[in-house]
N, C-alpha and C positions, 0 to 999 in steps of 0.2 A: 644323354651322353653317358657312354661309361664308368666305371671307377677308372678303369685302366683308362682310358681317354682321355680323364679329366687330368689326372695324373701328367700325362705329355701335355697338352696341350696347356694347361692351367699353370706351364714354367712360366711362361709371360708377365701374367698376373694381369689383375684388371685394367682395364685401360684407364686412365683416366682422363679425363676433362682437359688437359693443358694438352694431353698426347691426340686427343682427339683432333682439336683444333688446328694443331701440327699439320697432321697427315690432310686434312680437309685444308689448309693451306699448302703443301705442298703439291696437290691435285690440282690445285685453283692457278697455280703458278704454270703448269703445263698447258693449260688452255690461255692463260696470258702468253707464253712463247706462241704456241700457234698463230694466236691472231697477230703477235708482232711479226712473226715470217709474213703474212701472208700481205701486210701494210707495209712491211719492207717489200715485197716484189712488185707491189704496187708500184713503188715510186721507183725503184729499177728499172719497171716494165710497166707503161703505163696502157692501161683498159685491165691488168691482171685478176681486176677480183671482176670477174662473173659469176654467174650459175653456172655454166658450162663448164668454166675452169673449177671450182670449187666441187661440183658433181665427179669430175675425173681426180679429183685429189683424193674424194671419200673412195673412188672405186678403185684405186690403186690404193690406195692402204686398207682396203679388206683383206687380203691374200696376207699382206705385212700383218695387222692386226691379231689375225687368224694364229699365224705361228706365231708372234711374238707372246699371245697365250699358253700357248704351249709350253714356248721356251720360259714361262715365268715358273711356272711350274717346276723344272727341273733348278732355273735359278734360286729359288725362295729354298730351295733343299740344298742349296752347297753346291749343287754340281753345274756343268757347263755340255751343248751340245752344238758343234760348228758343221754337225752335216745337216741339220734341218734342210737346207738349200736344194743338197744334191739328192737328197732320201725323198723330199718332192718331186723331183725330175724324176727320179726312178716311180714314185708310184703316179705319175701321170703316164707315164711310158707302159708300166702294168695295165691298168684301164685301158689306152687307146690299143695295147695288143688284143686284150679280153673283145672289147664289142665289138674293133674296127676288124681284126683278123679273126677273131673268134667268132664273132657275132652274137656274140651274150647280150642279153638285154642293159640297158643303159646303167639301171639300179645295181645290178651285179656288177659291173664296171666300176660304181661308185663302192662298193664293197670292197671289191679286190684292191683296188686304189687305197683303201683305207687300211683293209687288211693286211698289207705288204708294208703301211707306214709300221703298225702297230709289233710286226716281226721284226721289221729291221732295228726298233727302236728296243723291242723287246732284246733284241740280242747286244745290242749298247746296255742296255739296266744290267745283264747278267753275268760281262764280262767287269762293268764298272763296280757293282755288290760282290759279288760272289767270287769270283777271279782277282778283284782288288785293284784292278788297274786305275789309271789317273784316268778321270773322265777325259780331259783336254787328248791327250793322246788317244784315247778310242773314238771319241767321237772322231779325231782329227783322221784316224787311218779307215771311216768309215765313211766319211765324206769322199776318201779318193775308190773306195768298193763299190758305193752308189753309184756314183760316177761312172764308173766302168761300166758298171751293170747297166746303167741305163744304156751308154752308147750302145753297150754288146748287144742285147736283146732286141733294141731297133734298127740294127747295122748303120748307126751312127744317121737317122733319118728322122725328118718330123711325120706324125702320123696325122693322116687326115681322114674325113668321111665317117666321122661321129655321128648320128640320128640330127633333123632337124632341130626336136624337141631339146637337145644338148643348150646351144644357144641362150635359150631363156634361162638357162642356170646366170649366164655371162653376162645378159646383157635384156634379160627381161625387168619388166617392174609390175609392180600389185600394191595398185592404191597410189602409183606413182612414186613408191620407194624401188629404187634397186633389188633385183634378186640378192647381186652379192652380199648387200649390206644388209636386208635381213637377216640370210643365213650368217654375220658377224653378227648380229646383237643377238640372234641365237645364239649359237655359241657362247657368246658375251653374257648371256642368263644364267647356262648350262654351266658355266664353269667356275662363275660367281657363286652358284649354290654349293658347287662340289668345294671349294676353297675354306667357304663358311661354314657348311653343314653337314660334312662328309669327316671320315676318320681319313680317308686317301689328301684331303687338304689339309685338314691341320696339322698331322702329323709332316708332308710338307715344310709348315712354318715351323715346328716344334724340331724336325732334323738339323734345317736348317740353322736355326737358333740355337743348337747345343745337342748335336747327335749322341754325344756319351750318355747324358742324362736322359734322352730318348731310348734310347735301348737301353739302360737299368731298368729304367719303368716298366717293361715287359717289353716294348713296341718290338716286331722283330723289322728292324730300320731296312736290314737287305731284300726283303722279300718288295718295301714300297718307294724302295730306289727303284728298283726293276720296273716296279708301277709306273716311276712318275717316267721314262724312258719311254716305257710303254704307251703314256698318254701324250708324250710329244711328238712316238713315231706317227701317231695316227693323226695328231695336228696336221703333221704334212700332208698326210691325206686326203685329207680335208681339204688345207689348201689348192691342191695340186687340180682337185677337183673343180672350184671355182677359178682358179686361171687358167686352165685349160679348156675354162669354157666361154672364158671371154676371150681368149684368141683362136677357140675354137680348132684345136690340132692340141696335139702333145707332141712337147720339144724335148728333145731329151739331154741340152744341155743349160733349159733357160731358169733354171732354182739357181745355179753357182752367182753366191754374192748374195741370196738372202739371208742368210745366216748373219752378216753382218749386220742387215737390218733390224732382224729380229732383237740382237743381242742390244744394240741399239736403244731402241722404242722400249728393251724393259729398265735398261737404265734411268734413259730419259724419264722415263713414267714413274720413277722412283723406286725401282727394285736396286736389291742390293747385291751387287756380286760375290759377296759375305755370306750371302745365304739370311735366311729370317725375312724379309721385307719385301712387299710390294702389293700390286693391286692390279686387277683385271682394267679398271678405269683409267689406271695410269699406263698398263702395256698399249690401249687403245691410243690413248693419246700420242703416246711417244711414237708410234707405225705412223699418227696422223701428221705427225711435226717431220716425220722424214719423207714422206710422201710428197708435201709441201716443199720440203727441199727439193728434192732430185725434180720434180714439177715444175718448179721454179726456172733449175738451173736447164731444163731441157726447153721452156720458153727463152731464155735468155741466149741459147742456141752455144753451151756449153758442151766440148768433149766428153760424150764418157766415158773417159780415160781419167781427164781431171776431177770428175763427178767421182771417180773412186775415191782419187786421190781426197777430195771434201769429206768422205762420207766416212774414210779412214782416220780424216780427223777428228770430225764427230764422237766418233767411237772412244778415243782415245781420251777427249775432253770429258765425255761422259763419265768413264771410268777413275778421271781424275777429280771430277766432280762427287762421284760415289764413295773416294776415299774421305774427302774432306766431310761425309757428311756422317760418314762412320766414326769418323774421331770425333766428329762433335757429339755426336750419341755418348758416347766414352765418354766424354768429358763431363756432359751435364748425367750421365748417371752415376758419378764417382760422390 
């Protein structure tokens, strides 16, 4: 590590042993919610805990999983991204134009896909760094561009007649695990190292936690705002590519409402919408706690219309829970 690295990132200070134990019980707490959803549906719904039903919870929250990584990433820095949702829609829509119309090969699909996350998001980091705007506002009038863009470009249609081979991305396994869910604990490796062992992550936590004193330090903070924009457009892509390969088409309206999710499962997981906190382990769980929900409530043969209305609550709770837990930081470090 750097002088200059050490410098930003070394504002923390060492962890210590009480703080340890903290955060390995706040994790441990997010896997006791899940299994309590999953014993509560039980007794709502009884046969609910299968392998079957349990199988379809992990594979619906890979796709959640996936961006809520992402989106941890711009969270832990202070900032906020609510087009995640529709910036997927747009780059599933990119891919099935490229191989379905184009006829590129599948791999080139999966690039353009990603490629188009990593622009659109790049152009969110440059307007939000460099231009100075409020995140919430850019992102929010780039969820309605996506959006557009996706409709416009597929004249408002799903696309079909992806390769065979597409499929096994969706809905194959190896070794009897799910495609999806490897490529999430991929991911989930790749991004655990970059958080830990990357100047692009810690600096991350260190904007997050106190941007003034990060840019004294030399960091130039705007150049890895853009970064970390840049690495959530390309989560969507990511994703976009795994759900559209388990329903096997690209929609080009069905991302709108994950952004919700996402923002969600990082709270839940114990990120802090303050900026400075959180953990890949915990964005996993929290995708996996709302998965379980909306799973629940669509066994249980709920609206989803009402399921918004739930999920909105959630959100809300969440963030009301995120505040109480900032003060109390406040308070035991005064």
């Amino acid at each position: 590590m750097s002088v200059l690295t050490k410098k930003a990132y070394g504002a923390r200070g060492p962890v210590s042993l009480k703080a340890r134990l903290s955060k390995l019980m706040e994790q441990g707490s997010t896997v006791l919610v899940f299994l309590g959803i999953i014993l509560l549906m039980e007794v709502l719904t009884s046969g609910f805990i299968s392998l079957d039903n349990l199988s379809l919870i992990v594979l619906q929250a890979a796709t959640r999983a996936i961006l809520a990584i992402g989106m941890m990433m711009v969270i832990i820095s202070g900032g906020i991204d609510i087009s995640v949702g529709t910036v997927m829609s747009l780059c599933m829509v990119v891919m099935g134009i490229a191989v379905i119309d184009g006829g590129l090969p599948l791999y080139l699909g999966f690039v353009a896909a990603i490629g188009a996350g990593v622009l659109v998001g790049s152009v969110n980091g440059f307007l939000i760094s460099y231009a100075r705007l409020p995140p919430f506002i850019v992102t929010l009038g780039m969820l309605g561009i996506a959006q557009g863009l996706a409709l416009t470009i597929s004249n408002g249609r799903s696309l079909y007649g992806f390769p065979e081979t597409f499929e096994f991305f969706g809905g194959g396994t190896v070794l009897s695990i799910p495609v999806p869910v490897l490529i999430l604990m991929g991911f989930a490796l790749i991004m655990t190292f970059v958080f830990y062992q990357t100047r692009l992550g810690r600096y991350a936590f260190t904007i997050g936690g106190n941007e003034e004193a990060t840019r004294r330090a030399g960091v130039n903070v705007r150049a890895y705002k853009l970064a970390f924009y840049a690495v959530v457009g390309g989560t969507a892509g990511l994703g976009s590519i795994v759900l559209a390969a388990r329903i096997n088409s690209a929609h080009p309206g069905i991302g709108f409402g994950y952004e919700l999710d996402a923002i969600a499962a990082v709270v839940i997981g114990g990120g802090s919408l303050m900026g400075g906190r959180g953990t890949v382990f915990g964005a996993v769980m929290g995708a996996l706690i709302m998965s379980a929900i909306r799973f629940g409530l669509n066994v249980m043969g709920m609206s989803p219309f009402i399921q918004q209305i739930v999920v909105g609550v959630i959100l809300i709770a969440a963030v009301y829970l995120d505040t109480l837990r900032a003060a109390r930081l406040r308070h035991t470090t005064r």
